[in-house]
Backbone as CSV, one residue per row, in Angstrom:
resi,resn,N_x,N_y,N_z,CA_x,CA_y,CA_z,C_x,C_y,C_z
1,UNK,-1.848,26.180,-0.211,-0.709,25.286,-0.069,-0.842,24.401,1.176
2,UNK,-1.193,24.876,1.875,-1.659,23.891,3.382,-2.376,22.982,3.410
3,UNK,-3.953,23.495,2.215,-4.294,21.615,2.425,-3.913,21.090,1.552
4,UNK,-2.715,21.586,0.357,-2.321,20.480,-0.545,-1.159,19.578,0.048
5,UNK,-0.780,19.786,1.483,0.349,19.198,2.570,-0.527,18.499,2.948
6,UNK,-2.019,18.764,3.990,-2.533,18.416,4.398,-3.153,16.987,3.979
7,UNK,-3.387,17.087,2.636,-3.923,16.059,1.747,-2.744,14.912,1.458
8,UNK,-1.820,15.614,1.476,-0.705,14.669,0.872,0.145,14.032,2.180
9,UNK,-0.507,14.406,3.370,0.181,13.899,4.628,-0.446,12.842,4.810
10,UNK,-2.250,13.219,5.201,-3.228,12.068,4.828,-3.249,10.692,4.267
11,UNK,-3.041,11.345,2.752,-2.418,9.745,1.632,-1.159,8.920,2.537
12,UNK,0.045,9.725,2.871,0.926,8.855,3.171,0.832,8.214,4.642
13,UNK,0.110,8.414,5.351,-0.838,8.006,6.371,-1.445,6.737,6.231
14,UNK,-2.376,7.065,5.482,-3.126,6.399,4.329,-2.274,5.033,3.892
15,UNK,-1.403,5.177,3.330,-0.476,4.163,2.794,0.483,3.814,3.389
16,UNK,1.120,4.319,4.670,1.849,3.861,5.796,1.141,2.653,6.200
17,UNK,-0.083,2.634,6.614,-1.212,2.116,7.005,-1.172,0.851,6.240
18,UNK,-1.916,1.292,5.450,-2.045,-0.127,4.590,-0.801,-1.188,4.061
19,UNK,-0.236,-0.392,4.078,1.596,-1.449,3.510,2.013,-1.915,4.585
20,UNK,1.627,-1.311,5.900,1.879,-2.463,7.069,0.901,-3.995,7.532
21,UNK,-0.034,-3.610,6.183,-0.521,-5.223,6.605,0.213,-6.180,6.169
22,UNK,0.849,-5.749,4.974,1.147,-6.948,4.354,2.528,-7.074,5.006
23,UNK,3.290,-5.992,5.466,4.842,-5.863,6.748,4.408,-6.608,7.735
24,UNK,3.701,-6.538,8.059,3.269,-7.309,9.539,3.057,-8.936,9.426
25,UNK,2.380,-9.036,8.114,2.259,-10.546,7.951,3.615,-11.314,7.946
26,UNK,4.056,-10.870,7.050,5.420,-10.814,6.339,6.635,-11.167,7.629
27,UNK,6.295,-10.296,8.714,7.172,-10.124,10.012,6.702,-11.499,10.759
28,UNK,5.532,-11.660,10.690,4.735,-12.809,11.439,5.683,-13.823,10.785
29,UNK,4.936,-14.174,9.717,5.628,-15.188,9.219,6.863,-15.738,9.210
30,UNK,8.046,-14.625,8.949,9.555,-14.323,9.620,9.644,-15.548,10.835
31,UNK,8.831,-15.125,11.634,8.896,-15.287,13.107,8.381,-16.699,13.788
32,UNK,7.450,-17.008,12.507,7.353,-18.536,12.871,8.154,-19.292,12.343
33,UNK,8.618,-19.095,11.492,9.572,-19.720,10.174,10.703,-20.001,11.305
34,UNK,11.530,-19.036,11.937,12.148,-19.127,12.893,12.184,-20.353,13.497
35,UNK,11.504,-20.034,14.570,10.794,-20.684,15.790,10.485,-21.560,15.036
36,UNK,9.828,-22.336,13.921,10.496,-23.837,13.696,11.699,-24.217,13.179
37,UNK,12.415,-23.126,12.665,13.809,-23.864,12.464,14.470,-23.758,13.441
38,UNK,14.432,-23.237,14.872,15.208,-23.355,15.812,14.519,-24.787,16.784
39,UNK,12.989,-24.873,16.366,12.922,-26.213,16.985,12.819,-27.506,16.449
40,UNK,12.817,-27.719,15.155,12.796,-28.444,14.077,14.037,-28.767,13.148
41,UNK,14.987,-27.580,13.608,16.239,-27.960,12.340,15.437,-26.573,10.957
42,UNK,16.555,-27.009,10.292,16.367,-25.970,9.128,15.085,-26.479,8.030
43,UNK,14.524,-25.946,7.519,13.601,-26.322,5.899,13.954,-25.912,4.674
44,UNK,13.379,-25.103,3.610,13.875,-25.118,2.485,12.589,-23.473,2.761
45,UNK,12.286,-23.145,3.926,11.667,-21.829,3.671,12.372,-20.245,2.754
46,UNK,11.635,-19.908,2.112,12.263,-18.809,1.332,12.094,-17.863,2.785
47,UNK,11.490,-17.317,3.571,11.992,-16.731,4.830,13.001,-17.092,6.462
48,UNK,13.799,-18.352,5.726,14.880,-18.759,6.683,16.003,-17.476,6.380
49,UNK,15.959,-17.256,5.203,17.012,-15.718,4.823,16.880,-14.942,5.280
50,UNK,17.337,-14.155,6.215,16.874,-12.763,7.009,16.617,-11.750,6.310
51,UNK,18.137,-11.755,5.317,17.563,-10.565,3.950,16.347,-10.669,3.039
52,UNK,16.209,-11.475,2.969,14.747,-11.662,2.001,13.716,-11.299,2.806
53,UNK,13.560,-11.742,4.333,12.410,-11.393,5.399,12.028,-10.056,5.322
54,UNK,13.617,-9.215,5.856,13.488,-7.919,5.283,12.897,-7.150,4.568
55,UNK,13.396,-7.730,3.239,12.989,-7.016,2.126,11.873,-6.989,1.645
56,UNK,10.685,-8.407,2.501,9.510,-8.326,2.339,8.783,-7.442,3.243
57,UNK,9.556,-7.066,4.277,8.533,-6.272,5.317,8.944,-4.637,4.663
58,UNK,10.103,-4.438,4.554,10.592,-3.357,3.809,9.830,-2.768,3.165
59,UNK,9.733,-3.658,1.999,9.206,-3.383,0.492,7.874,-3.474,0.870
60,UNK,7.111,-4.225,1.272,6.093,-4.266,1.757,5.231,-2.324,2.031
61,UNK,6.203,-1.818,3.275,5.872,-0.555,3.674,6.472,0.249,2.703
62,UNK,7.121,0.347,1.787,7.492,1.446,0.959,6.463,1.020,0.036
63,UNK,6.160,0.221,-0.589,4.810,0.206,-1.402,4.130,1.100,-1.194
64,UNK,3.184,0.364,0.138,2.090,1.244,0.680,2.437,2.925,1.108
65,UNK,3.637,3.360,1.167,4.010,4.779,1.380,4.084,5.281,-0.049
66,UNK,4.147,4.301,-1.090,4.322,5.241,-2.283,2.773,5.718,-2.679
67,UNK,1.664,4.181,-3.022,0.264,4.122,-2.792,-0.022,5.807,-2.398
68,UNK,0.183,5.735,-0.654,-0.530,7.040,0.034,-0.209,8.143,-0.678
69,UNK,1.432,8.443,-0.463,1.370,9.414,-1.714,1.288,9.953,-2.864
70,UNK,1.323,9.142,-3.379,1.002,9.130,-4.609,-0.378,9.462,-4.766
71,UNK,-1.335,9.133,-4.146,-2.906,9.164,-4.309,-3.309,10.751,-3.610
72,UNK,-2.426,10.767,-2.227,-2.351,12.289,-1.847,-1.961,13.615,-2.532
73,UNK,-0.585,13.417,-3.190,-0.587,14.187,-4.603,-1.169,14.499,-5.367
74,UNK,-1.964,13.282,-6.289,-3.044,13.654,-6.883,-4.081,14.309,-6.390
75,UNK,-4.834,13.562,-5.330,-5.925,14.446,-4.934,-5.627,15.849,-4.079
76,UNK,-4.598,16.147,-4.383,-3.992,17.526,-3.812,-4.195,18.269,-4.946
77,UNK,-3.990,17.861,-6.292,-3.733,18.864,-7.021,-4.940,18.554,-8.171
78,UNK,-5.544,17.260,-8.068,-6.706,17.430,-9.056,-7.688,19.123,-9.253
79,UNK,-8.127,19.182,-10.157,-9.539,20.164,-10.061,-10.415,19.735,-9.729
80,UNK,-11.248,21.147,-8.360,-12.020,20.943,-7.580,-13.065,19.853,-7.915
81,UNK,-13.467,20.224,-9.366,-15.244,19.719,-9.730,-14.458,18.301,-9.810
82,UNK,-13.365,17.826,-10.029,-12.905,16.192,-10.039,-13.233,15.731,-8.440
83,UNK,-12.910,16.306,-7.906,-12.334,15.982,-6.869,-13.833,16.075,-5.529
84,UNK,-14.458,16.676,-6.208,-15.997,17.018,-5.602,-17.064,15.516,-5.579
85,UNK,-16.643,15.257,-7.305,-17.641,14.418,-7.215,-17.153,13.061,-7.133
86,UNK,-17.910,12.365,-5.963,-17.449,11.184,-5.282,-17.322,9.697,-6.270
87,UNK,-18.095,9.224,-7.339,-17.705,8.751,-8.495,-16.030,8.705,-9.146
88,UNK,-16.105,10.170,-9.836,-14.900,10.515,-10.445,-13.583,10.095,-9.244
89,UNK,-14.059,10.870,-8.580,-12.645,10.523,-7.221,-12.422,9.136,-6.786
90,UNK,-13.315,8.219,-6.726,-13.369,6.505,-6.347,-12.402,6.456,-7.357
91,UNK,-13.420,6.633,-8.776,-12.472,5.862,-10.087,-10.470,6.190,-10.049
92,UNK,-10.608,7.939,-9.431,-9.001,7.932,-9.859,-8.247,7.406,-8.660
93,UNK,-8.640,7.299,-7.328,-8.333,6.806,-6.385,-8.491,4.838,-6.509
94,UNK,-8.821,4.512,-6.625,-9.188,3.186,-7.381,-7.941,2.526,-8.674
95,UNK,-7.626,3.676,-9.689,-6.745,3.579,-10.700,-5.477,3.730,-9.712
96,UNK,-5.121,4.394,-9.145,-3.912,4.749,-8.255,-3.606,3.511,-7.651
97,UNK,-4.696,3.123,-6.931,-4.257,2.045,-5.703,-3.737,0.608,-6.428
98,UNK,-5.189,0.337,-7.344,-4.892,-0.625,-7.549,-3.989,-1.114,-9.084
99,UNK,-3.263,0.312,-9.549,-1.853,0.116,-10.445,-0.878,0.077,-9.197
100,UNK,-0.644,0.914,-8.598,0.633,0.851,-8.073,0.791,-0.514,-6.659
101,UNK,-0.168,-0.953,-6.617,0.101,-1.884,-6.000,0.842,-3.157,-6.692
102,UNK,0.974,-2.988,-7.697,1.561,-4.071,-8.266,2.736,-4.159,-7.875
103,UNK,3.651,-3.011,-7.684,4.938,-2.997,-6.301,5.162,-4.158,-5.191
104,UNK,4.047,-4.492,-4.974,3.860,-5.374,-3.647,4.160,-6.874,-4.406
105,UNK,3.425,-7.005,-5.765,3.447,-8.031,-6.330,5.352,-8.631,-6.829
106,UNK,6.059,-7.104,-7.156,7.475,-7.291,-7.212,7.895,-7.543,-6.112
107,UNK,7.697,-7.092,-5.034,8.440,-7.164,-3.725,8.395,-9.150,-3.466
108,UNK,6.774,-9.249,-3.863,6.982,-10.557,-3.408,7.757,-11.585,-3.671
109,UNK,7.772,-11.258,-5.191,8.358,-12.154,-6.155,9.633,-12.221,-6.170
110,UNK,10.880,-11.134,-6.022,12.007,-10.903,-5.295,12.421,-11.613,-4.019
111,UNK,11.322,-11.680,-3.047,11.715,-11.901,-1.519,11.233,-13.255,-1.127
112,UNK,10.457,-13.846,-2.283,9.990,-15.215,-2.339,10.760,-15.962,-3.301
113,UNK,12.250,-15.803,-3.984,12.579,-16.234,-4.742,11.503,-16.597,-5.966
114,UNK,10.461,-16.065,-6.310,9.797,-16.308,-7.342,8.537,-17.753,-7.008
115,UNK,8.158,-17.459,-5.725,7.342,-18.772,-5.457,6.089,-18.107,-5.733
116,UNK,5.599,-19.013,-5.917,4.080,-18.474,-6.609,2.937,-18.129,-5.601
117,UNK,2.806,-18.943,-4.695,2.025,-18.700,-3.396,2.353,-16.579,-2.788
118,UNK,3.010,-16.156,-2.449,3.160,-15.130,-2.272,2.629,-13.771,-3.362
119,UNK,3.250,-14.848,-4.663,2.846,-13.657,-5.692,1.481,-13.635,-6.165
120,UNK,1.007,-14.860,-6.413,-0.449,-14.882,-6.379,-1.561,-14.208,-5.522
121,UNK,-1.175,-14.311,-4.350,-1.393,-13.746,-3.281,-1.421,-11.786,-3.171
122,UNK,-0.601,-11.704,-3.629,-0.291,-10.184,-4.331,-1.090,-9.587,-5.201
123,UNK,-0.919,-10.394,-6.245,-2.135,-10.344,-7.675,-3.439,-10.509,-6.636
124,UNK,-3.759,-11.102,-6.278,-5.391,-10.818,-5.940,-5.848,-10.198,-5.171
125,UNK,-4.588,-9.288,-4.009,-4.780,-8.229,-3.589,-5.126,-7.054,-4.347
126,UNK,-4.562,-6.722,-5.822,-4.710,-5.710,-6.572,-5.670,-4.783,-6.562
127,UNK,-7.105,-5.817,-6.773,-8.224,-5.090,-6.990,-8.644,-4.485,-5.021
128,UNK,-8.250,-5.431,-4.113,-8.770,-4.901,-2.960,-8.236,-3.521,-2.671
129,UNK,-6.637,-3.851,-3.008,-6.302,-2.027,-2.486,-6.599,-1.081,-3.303
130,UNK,-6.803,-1.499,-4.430,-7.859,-0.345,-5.240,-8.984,0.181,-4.745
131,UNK,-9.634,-1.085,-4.503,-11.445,-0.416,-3.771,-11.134,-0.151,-2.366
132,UNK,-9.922,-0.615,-1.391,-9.617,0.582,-0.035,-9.101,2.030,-0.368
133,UNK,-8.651,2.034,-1.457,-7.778,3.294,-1.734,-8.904,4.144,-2.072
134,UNK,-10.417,3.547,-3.190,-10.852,4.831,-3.413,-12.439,4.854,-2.675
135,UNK,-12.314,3.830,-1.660,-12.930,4.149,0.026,-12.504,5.371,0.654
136,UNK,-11.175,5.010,0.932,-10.411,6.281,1.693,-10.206,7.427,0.728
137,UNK,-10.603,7.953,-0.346,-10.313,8.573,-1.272,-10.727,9.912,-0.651
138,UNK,-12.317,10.016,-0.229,-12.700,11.255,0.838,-11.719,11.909,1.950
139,UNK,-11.480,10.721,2.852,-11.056,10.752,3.969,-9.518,11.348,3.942
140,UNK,-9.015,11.163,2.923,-8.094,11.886,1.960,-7.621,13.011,1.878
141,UNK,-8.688,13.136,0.688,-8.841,14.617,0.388,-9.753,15.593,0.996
142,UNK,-9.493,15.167,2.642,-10.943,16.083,3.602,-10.693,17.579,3.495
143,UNK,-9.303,17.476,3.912,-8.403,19.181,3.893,-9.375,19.740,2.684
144,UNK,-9.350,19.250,1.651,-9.323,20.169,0.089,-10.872,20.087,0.145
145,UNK,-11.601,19.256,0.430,-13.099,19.304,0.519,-13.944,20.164,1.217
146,UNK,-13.185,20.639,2.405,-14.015,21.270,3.626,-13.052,22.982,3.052
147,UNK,-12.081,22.604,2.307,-11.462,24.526,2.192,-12.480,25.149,1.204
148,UNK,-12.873,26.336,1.759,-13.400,27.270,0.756,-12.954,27.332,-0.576
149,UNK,-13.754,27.499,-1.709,-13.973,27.105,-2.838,-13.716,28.688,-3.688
150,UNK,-12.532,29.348,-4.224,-12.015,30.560,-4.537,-12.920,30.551,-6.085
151,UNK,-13.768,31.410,-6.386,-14.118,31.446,-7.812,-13.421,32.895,-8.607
């Protein structure tokens, strides 16, 4: 039971991590958007809304926290010989990341009033956090890799 915590602390680590890139941009952006409408007058920016800013940095990190765990779960509870061989584990770590990232793609589309630049932007992230997710897929599931093997 310890490294199936262990594993599943990892993932959300894991996906804390990564959902703050796109929070951080998101916050950036916030922040210039600002700082020209306080020196420029107002624009027609979809992040002049504070709530929408929010909800992109928000949503942003709950994505990536679902991602981690979600992928930590699994590789907590897969069987060993799955989970051994580094192939099989990419592929389901890979399927994880880069389905549930599509979250990010809603968040955008919500918090961008539906502008396409953001969501596009989303969509072609898909495949990257797939192939980071089943990069980190080891690094992961180290707990369950390095525990003795009960036959």
């Amino acid at each position: 039971m310890g490294t199936s915590r262990a594993v599943l602390r990892r993932g959300l680590v894991f996906g804390l991590r990564a959902g703050a890139i796109p929070a951080v941009a998101c916050a950036v952006l916030w922040a210039m958007v600002m700082v020209t409408r306080w020196v420029h007058g107002p624009t027609d920016s979809t992040l002049e809304d504070p709530p929408r800013a929010v909800l992109a940095v928000l949503g942003s990190l709950a994505v990536g926290a679902v991602i981690g765990a979600v992928t930590g779960l699994v590789l907590a509870y897969v069987p060993q010989r799955l989970l051994a061989s580094a192939p099989l584990r990419a592929m389901v770590c890979f399927a994880i990341g880069g389905t549930l990232s599509f979250g990010e793609v809603v968040v955008m589309a919500v918090s961008s009033r539906g502008g396409y630049g953001p969501v596009l932007l989303a969509l072609a992230a898909m495949p990257v956090v797939g192939v980071v997710t089943a990069a980190r897929g080891r690094e992961i599931a180290a707990a369950r890799l390095a525990a003795p093997r009960h036959v």
